[in-house]
N, C-alpha and C positions, 0 to 999 in steps of 0.2 A: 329362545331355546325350546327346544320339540318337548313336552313330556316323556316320559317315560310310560310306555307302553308293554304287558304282556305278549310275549309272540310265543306262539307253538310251534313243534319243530317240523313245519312241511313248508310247501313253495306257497299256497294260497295264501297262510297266514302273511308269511313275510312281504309278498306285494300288497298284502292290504296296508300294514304296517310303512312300510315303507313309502307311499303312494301318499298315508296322511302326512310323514314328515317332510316331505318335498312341499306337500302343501302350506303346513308350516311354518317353515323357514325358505321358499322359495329355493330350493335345492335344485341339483337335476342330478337322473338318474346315470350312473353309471353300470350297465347291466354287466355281469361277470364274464359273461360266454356271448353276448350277442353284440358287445358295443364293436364296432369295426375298430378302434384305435388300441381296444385289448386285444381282439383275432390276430391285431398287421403284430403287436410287439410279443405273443408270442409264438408267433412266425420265426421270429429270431432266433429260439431253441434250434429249426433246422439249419438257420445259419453259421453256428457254432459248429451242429453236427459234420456238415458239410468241408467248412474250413478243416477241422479237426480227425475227422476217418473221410477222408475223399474216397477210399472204397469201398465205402458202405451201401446195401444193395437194399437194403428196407429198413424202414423205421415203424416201430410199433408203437401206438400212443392209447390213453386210456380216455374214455370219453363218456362224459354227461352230458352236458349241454353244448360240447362240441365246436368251443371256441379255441382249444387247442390243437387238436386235430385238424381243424380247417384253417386255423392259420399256418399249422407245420406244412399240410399239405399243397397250398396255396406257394411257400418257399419252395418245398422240393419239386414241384411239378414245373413252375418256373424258371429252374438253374438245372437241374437234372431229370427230367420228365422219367426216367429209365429209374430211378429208386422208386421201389414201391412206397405205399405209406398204408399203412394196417389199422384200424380201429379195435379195440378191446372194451367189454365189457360183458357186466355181471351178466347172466342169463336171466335173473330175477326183474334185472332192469335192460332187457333189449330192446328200447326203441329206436335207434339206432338201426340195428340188425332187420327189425321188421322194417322200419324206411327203407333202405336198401332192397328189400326183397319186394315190398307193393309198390317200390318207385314214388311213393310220398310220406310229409310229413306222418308222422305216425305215433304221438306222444306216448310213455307210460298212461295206460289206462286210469292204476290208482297209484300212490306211493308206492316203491318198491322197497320192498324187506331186503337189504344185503346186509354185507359187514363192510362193504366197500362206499359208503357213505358219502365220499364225492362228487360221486357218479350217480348218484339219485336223480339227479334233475331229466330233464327229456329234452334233445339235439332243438335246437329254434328256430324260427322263421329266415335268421340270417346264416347260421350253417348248414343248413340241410342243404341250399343250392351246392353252397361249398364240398359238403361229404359227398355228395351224389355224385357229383361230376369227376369229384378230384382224387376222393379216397377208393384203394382196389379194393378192400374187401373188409369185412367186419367179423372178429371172432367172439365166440363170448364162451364165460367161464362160467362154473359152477361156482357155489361157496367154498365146496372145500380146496377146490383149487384155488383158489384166490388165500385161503390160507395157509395150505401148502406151501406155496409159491413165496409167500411175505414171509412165512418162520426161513426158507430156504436162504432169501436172498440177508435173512438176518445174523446165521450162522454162518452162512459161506461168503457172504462178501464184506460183512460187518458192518452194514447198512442200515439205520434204523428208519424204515421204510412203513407208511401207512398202510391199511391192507386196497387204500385206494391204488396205490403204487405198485401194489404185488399184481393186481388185476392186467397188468400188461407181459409181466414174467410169467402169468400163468397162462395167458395164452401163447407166448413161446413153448411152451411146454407141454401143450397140448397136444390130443393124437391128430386132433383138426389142421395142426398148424405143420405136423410133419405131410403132409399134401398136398402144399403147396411148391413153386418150380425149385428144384433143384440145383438153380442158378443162382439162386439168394440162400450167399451163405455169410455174409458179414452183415447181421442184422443188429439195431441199435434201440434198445430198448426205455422209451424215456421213463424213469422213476418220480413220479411226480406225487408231491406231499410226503410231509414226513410229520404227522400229528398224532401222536401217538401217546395214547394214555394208558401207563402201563399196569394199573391198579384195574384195572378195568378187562384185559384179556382173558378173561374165563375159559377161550377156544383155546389157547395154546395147546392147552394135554389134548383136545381134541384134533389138532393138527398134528400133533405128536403119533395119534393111534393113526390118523391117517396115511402118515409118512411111514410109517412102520409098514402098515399093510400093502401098499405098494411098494416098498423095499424087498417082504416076500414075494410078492406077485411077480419081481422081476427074477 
């Protein structure tokens, strides 16, 4: 049995951590976002979608490390090349976004500060081929929109949804995302995670003032 070891909460710590209990106990790793047998099963989310809304004209997914996205993307480009499939994340954490725009890998520089904590990690060696090729476009949100978006979808759909999870509602919601073709209008928003510690939400009243202020603004 591996001892029990200290880990602090960033990616370095854990693959060092991780790397001596494989050693340990002759383990093998099973990477979260990068192992191809997790990208292909949840691939399957769009095959649900697909069976489920057949007229659905884009799906929006929220992305870290970009195992979900490249596997959604990977099913709908293969059975329906013609749905879009949209990337979403934090603005704090767009490596992602800058991939896409300098055409290569391009990790978070340092840990990213969000409330969307999912999404921390940086797209890898095995989906970036993936997002590049397969995914049309990457939005990214601020914080407040990202909790905006999670109080939204908690009051009005009654969803007890992570603010990892709102990070794809918020960029439906975006002025960025009203720009895009006018052809795509049954869009399918994956809510993914629901860990949610409620003693802990200190932002709510601040999402509250923000929902207000843009209530007058409109």
């Amino acid at each position: 049995m591996a001892r029990p070891s200290p880990m602090l909460p960033n990616w370095k710590s854990r693959e060092n951590v991780t790397k001596r209990i494989m050693e340990e106990t002759e383990g093998i790793m099973i990477h979260p976002s990068q192992e191809p047998a997790v990208i292909a099963g949840q691939g399957t989310i769009a095959l649900e979608v697909l069976n489920q809304v057949p007229l659905v004209d884009a799906m929006v997914v929220p992305v870290g490390g970009g195992g979900m996205v490249a596997g959604i993307a990977i099913t709908v480009k293969a059975l329906r090349p013609s749905v879009k499939v949209y990337a979403a994340e934090p603005l704090n954490a767009d490596d992602c976004h800058q991939s896409k725009l300098k055409g290569e890998l391009t990790p978070n520089p340092y840990p990213p500060e969000t409330i969307a904590d999912g999404v921390k990690c940086s797209i890898g060696v095995n989906t970036w081929p993936i997002i590049r090729d397969l995914v049309d476009d990457v939005f990214t949100v601020t914080e407040d929109e990202i909790k905006y978006a999670t109080q939204l979808v908690w009051e009005r759909m009654k969803l007890l949804i992570e603010p990892t999870a709102g990070v794809g509602m918020a960029a439906v919601l975006s002025q960025h995302f009203q720009t895009i073709s006018p052809e795509v209008k049954n869009i399918c928003v994956v809510l993914s995670g629901g860990n949610v510690d409620l003693s802990s939400l200190t932002w709510v009243k601040q999402a509250e003032r923000s929902a207000s202020s843009q209530s007058d603004a409109v």
